[in-house]
N, C-alpha and C positions, 0 to 999 in steps of 0.2 A: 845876145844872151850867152852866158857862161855855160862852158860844157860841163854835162855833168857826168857823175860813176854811178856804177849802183855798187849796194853795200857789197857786194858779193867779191866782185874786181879789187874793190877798197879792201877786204882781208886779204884777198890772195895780194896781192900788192903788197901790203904791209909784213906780212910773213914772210916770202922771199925776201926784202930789204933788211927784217932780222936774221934771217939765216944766213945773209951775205957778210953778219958780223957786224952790222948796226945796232947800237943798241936801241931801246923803247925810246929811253930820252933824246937822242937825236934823230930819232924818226919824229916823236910827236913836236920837239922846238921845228922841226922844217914844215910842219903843218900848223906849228902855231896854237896848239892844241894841249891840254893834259896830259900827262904821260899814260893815268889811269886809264883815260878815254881810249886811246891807241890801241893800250892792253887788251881792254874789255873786247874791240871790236875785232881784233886778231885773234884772240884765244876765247873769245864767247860769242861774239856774232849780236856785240849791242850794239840798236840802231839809235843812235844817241839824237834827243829831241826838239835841246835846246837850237835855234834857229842859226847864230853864230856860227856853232861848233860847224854844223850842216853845210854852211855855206865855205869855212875854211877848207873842208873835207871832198868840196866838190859833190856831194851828195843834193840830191833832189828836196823841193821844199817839202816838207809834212801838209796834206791838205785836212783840214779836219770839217767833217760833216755832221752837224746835229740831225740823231735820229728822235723821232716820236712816236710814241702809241696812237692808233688811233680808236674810237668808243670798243671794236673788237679788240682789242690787246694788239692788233698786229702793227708791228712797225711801217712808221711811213717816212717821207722826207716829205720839207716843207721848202 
């Protein structure tokens, strides 16, 4: 199983490598990644969704959970 970051590592990561005088574009070409993408998650803290990007970035997979009402209004899982 591939090691992974959480998003938090993955900013401070990325902004030291900029302030070391890297630019955006050659931080996100060494990840493979948009340059946008890089941006966002360094100077806004987007947790980006698309699976690819996630998996280039060493980030964990998205797990998604369908929730339900049930006769009372209240949420349930099935």
């Amino acid at each position: 199983m591939e090691q992974t970051v959480s998003l938090a590592s993955l900013r401070e990561a990325l902004l030291k490598r900029n302030a070391n005088d890297e630019s955006w574009a050659d931080i996100s070409r060494s990840y493979g990644v948009g340059v946008a993408v890089v941006w966002r998650i360094a100077n806004e803290g987007y947790n980006p969704k698309d699976k690819d990007v996630r998996s280039k970035l060493c980030l964990p997979e998205l797990v998604t959970r369908e929730v339900y009402r049930n006769e009372k209004g209240r949420f349930i899982s099935r």
